[in-house]
C-alpha positions as CSV (number, residue, x, y, z in Angstrom):
1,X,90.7,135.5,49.9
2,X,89.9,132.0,48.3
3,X,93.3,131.0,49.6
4,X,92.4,131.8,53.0
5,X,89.3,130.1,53.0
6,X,90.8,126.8,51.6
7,X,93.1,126.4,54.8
8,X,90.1,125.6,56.9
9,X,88.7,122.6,55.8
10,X,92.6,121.2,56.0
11,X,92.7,122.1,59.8
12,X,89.4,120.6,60.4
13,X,90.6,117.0,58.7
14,X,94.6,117.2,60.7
15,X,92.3,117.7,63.6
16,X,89.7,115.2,63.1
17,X,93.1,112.8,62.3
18,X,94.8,113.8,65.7
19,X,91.6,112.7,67.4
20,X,91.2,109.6,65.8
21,X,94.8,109.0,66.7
22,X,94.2,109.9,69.7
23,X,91.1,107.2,70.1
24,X,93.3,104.6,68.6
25,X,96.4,104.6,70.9
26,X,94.1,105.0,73.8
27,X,91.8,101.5,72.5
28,X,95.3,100.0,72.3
29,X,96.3,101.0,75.5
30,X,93.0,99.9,76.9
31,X,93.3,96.6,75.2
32,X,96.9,96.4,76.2
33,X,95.7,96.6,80.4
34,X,93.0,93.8,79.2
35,X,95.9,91.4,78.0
36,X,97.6,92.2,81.0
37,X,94.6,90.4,83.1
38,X,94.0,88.0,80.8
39,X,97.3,87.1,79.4
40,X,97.1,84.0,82.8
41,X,96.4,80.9,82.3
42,X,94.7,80.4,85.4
43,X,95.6,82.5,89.0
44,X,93.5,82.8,91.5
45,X,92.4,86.0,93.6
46,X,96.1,87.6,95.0
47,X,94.6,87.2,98.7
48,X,94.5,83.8,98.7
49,X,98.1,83.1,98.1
50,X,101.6,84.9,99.7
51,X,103.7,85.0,96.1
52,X,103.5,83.7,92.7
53,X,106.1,82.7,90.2
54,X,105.8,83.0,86.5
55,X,106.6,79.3,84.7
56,X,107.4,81.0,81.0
57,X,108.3,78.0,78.9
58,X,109.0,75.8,81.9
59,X,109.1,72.4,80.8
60,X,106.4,70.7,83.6
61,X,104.0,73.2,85.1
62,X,102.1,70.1,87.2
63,X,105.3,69.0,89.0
64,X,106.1,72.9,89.9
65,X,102.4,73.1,91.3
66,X,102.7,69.9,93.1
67,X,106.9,71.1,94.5
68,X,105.1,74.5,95.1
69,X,102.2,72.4,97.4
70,X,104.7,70.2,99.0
71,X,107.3,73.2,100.1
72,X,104.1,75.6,101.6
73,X,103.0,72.0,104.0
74,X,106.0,72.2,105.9
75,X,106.8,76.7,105.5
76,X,102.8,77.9,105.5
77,X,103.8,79.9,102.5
78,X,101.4,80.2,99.9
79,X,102.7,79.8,96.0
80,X,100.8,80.4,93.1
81,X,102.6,78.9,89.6
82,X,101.1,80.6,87.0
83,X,101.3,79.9,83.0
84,X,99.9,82.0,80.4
85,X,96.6,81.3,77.7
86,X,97.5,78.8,75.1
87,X,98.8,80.7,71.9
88,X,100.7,84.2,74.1
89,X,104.0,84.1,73.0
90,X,106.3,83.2,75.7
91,X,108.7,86.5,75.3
92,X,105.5,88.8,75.3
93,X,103.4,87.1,77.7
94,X,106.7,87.8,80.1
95,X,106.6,91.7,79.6
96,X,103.0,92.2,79.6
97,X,103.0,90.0,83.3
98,X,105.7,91.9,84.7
99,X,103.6,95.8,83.6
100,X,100.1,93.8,85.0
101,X,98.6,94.8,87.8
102,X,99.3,91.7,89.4
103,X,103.1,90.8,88.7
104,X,104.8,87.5,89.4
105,X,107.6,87.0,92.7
106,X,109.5,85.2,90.6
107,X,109.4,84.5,86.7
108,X,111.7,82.2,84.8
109,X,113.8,83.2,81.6
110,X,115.6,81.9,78.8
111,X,118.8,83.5,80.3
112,X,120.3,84.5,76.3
113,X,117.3,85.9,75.2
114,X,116.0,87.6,78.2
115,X,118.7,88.3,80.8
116,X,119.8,91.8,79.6
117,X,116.7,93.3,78.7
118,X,115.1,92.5,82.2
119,X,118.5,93.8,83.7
120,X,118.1,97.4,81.8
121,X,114.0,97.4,82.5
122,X,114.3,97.7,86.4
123,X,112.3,94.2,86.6
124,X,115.6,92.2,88.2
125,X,116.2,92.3,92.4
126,X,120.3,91.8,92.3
127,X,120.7,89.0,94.4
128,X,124.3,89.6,96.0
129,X,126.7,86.3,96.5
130,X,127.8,86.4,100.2
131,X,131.3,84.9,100.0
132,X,132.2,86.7,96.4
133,X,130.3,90.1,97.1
134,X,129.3,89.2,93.3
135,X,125.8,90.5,91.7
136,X,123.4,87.4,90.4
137,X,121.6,87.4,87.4
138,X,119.0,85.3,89.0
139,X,119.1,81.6,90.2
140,X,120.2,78.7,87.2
141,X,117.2,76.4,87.1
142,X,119.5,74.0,84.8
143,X,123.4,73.7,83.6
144,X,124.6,72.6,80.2
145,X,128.3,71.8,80.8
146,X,131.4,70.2,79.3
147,X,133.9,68.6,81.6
148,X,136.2,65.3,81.8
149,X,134.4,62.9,84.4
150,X,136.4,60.6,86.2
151,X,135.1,57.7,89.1
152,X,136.4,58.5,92.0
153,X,136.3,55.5,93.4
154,X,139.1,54.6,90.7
155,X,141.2,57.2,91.7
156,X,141.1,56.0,95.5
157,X,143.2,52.8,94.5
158,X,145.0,54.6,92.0
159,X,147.3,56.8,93.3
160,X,149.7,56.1,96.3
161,X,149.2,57.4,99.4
162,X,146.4,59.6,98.3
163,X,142.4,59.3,98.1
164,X,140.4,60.5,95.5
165,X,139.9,63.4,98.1
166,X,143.2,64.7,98.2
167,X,144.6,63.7,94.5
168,X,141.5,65.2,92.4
169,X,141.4,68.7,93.6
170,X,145.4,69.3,92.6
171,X,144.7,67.2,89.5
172,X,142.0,70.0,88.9
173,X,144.5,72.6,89.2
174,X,147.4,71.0,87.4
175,X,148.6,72.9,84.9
176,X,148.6,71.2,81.1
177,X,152.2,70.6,81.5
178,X,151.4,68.6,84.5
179,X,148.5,67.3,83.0
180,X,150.0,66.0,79.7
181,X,153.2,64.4,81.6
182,X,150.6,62.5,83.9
183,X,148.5,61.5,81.0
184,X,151.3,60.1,79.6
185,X,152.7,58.2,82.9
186,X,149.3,57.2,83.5
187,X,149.0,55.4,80.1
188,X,152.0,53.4,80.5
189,X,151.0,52.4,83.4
190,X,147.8,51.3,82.4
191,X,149.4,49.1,79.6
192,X,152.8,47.8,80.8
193,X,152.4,48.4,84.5
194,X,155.1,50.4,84.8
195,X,155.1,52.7,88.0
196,X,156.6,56.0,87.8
197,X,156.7,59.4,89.7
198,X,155.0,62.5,88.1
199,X,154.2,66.1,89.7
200,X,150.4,67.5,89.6
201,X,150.2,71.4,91.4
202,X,154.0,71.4,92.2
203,X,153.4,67.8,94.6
204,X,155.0,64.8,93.6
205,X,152.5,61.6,93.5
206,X,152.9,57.7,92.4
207,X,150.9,55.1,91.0
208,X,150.2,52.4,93.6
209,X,152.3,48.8,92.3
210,X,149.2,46.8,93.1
211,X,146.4,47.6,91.0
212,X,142.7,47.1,92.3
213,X,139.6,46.1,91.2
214,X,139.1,49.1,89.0
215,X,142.2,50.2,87.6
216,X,142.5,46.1,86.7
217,X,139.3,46.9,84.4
218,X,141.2,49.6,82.5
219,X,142.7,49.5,79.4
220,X,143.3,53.3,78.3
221,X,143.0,56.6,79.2
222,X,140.5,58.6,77.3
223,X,137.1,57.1,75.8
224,X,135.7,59.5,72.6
225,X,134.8,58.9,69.5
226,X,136.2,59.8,66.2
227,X,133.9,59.4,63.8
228,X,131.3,61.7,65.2
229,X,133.2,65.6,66.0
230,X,131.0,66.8,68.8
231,X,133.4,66.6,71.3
232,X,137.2,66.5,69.2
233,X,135.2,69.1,67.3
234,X,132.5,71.4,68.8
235,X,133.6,70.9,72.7
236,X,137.0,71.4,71.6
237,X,136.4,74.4,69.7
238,X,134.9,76.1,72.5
239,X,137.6,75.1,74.6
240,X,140.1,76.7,71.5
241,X,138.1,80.1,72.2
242,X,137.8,79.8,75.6
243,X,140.9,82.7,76.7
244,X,139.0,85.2,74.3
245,X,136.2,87.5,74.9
246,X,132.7,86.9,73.0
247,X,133.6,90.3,71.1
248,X,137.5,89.5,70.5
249,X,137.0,85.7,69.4
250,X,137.6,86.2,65.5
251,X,140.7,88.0,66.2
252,X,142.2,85.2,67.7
253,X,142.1,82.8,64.9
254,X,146.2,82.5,64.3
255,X,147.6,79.0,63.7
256,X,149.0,79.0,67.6
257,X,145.8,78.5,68.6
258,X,145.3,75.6,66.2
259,X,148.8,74.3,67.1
260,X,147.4,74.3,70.4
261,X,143.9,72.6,69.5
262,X,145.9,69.6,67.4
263,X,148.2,69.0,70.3
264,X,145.0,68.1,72.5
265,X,143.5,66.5,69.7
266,X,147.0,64.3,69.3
267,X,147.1,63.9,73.4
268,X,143.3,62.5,73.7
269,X,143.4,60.1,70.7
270,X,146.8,58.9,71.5
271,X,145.6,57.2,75.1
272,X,142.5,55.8,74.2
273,X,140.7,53.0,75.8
274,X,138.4,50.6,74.0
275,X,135.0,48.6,74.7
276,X,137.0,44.9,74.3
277,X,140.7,46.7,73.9
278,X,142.8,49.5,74.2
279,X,141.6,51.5,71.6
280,X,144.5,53.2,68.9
281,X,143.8,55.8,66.0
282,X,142.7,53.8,62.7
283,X,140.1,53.1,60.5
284,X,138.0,51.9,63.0
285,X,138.0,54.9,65.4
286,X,136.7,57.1,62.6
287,X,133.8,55.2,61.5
288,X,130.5,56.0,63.2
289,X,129.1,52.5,62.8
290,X,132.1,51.1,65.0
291,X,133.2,53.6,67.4
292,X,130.1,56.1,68.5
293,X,129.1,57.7,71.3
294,X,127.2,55.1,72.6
295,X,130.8,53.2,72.3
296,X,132.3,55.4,74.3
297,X,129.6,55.6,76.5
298,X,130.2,51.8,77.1
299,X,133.9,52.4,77.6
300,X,133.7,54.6,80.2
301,X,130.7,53.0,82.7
302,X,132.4,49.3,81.6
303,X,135.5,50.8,83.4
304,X,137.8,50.7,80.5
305,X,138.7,54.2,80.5
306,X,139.7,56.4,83.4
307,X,138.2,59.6,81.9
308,X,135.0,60.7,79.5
309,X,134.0,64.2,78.4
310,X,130.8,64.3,79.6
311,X,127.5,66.6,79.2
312,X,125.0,67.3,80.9
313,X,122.9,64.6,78.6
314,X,125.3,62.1,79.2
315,X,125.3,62.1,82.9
316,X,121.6,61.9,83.1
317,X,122.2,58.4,81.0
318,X,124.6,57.5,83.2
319,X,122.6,58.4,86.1
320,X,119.3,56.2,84.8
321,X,122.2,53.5,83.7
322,X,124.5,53.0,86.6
323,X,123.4,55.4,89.5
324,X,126.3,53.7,91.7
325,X,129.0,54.9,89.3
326,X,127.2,58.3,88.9
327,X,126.9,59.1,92.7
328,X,130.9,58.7,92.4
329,X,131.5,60.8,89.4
330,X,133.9,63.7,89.8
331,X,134.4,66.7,86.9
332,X,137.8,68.0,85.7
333,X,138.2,70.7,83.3
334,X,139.4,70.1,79.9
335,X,142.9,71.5,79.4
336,X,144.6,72.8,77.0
337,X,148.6,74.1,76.1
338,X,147.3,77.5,75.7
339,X,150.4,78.5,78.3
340,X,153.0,77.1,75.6
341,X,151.5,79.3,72.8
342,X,151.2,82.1,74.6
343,X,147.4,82.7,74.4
344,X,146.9,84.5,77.2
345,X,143.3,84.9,78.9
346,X,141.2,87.7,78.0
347,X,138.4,86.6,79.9
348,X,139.8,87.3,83.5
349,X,139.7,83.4,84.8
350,X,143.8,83.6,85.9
351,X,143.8,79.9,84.5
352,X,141.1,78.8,82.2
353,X,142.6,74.9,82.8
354,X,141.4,75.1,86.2
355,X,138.0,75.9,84.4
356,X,134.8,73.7,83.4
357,X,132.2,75.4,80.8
358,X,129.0,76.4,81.5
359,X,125.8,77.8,80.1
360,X,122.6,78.6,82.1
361,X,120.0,78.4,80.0
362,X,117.1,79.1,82.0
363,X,117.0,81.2,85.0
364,X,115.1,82.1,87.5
365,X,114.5,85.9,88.6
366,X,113.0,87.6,91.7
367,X,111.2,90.9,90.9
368,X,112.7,93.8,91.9
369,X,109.4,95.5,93.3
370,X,109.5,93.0,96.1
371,X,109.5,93.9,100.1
372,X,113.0,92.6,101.1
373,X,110.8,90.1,103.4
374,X,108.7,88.7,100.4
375,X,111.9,88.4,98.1
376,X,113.8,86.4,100.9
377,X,110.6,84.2,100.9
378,X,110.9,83.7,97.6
379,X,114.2,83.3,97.2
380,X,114.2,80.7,99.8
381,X,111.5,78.5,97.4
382,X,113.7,79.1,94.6
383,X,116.8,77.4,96.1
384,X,114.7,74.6,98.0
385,X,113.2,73.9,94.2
386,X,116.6,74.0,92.5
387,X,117.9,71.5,94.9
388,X,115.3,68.9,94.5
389,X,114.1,69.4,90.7
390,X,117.4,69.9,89.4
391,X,120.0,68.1,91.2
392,X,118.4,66.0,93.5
393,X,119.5,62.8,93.4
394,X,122.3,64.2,90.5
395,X,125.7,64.2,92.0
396,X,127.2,65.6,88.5
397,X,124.9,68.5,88.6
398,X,126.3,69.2,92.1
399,X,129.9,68.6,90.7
400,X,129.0,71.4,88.2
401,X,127.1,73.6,90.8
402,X,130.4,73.4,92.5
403,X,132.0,74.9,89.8
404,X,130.2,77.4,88.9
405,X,129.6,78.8,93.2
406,X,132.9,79.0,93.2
407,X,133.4,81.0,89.7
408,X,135.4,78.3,88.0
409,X,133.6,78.2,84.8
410,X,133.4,79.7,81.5
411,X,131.0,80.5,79.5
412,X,129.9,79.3,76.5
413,X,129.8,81.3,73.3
414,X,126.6,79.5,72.2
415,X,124.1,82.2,70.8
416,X,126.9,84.3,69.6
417,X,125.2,83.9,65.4
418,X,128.6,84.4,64.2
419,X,130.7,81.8,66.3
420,X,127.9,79.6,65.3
421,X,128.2,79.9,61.7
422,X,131.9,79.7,61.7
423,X,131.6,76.9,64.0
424,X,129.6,75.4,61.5
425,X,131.4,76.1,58.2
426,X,134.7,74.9,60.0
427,X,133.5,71.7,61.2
428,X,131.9,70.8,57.5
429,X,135.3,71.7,56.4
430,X,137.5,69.8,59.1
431,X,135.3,66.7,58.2
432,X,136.4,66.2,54.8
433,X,137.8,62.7,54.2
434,X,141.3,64.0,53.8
435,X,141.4,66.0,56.6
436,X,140.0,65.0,60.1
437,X,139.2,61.1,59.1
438,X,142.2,60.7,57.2
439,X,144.1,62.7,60.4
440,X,142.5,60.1,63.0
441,X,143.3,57.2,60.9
442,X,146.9,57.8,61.2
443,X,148.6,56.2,64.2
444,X,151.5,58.0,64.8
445,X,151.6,61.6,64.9
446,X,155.2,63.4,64.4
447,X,155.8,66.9,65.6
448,X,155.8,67.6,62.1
449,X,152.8,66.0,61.6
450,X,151.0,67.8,64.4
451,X,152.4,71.2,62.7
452,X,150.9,70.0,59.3
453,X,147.6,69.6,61.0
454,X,147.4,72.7,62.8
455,X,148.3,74.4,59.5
456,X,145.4,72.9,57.5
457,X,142.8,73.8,60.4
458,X,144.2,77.3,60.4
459,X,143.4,77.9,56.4
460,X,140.1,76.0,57.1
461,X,139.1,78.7,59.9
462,X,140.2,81.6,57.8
463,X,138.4,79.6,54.3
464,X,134.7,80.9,52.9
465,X,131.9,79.7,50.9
């Protein structure tokens, strides 16, 4: 009997615990629809504008407002841009807007943190590309690329019997064969002023005997820097992975690859131009305090050098520098003899030489609950404020728009943890004085030579701490 009495208090306290459970989740919830309301900034009563777009970490909140302002004047659409209370976190802030009562048009994302959750919650409209019948993950705000940028202005006296219009769009396409052969041809010319007949995308060209203005100015092929290994390093390195799948990369590590990777290498720093002369592998070339970016910089908008791998950074410089030579800029991509090692694409571009990389950091997304008629109102904004905040007066961004409309781009494998850390380890390894430094001091590189090197950077990609 005293066992039977016992059990009762104990189902009194599990139930008193279940309600106060209970109570609690339902104060959370409660609290939860509060920070939905007040997780805005500022926003004013939904009646008194048509949509709204969520800035998330946008970088300038005023100049949206006032683009926002501007684009209603001449459509009568009403746009609310709306931020969050100082202190919400920008990744929570997002979710709790989008389950509010009142959620954003629009909202924009950091596209590697972001994109596939909001894909697998429901909150994404697919926006279909017309021409490609491909489904959109949203609208890039901003490209980061890597590409070869060439004046095409240069390439208009350069080549006979062919503009820049005609002779850059096969050069594009060229396969590296082509593209090494020309390189070569081209760098002769350049120094000796030799003419000769070369073949890009199966069509034979020349080099025109009289030289203009501009190709009078150059003095090499390729300006980089030695001493600093963002671009004969990182860019490079992305390029190396660029046939492989983000999940397959570390599989592909075999010393073809790196045969491949020191033949580019061997082919860039082999036709380099200079600031004051044509510039050669040497002492000089790897020390920072001599040849730096900035130097190349210099080389390339001084006209010295026909072609500069360029970023995103370096074509706003260029752009606040010398916005004649940057309304003439053209990209190419940066090719590699991936063909001759037999490291085929897993990635399904059919070429990745006929590729530029690309990474869209921040995107913009249309909700998904939208009335088709509100999310075409929205969308048109979005495109209108692409145009003008991100390319406007930008011709490279438009260069790299190109690319990317027209699926010739790859990705890059940036927030992939472990490509980053090998990335990392291998560069610190590659920099060692007798390795890259001592490689880029020599002048002449042998076939043998080449296979040393790509040797060496194979054990370093396979070394550990």
């Amino acid at each position: 009997m005293k066992k039977k009495y016992l059990i009762k208090p104990f189902l009194v306290l599990i139930v008193l615990c279940l309600c106060l459970l209970g109570w609690a989740c339902s104060d959370t919830s409660n609290n939860d629809e509060q920070d939905h309301e007040l997780v805005y900034e500022n926003i004013n009563d939904p009646e008194d504008y048509d949509v709204s777009i969520y800035l998330g970490n946008f970088s300038d909140p005023i100049r949206m407002s006032s683009l926002a302002e501007e684009y209603g004047k001449d459509t009568g659409l009403k746009i609310e841009a709306v931020t969050t209370v100082q202190g919400a976190s920008g990744n929570r802030a997002l979710w709790r807007i989008l389950n509010s009562s009142v959620p954003p048009a629009a909202f924009i994302i950091d596209t590697d943190t972001n994109i596939n959750r909001i894909i697998s919650a429901g909150f994404l409209a697919e926006d279909m590309d017309q021409e490609t019948a491909e489904v959109l993950p949203g609208i890039p705000l901003r490209f980061k690329y890597n590409a070869y940028a060439c004046d095409r202005r240069l390439f208009d006296e350069l080549i006979l019997g062919a503009d820049a219009g005609v002779f850059l769009p096969a050069l594009e396409k060229a396969s590296y064969e082509e593209w090494e052969k020309f390189i070569i041809k081209l760098s002769d010319y350049i120094r000796t002023g030799t003419v000769s007949n070369f073949t890009v995308n199966g069509k034979k060209y020349s080099f025109n005997r009289k030289k203009g203005v501009l190709t009078e100015q150059l003095n090499g092929v390729f300006a980089a820097e030695g001493g600093e290994l963002d671009f004969l390093g990182k860019d490079l390195l992305d390029r190396l992975l660029a046939t492989t799948d983000s999940a397959t990369w570390e599989k592909a590590l075999g010393k073809p690859r790196f045969s491949a990777y020191a033949e580019a290498i061997d082919l860039i720093t082999g036709n380099l131009a200079g600031l004051y002369a044509c510039g050669v592998r040497g002492d000089d070339f790897v020390d920072p305090s001599v040849v730096n970016r900035n130097y190349a910089l210099r080389t390339f908008t001084e006209g010295h050098a026909v072609f500069l791998d360029i970023s995103e950074d370096d074509a706003d410089i260029i752009q606040d520098t010398n916005a004649e030579l940057a309304a003439n800029l053209a990209l190419l991509p940066v090719k590699m003899p991936f063909a001759k090692y037999g490291l085929d694409s897993e990635v399904g571009a059919t070429d990745v030489n006929r590729c530029i990389s690309i990474s869209t950091e921040t995107t913009i997304c249309i909700n998904a609950g939208l009335s088709e008629e509100k999310k075409k109102e929205i969308r048109d904004f979005i495109e209108w404020f692409v145009t003008v905040e991100n390319y406007g007066e930008n011709h490279v961004m438009h260069e790299a728009a190109a690319y990317y409309d027209e699926g010739n781009y790859l990705p890059y494998k940036n927030g992939n943890e472990s490509y980053e850390s090998w990335t990392e380890n291998f560069l610190g390894q590659i920099s060692e004085p007798d390795r890259m430094p001592e490689w880029l001091s020599f002048k002449d590189w042998s076939s043998e030579y080449i296979d040393e090197i790509a040797g060496t950077l194979h054990e370093c990609a396979h070394a550990t701490e």
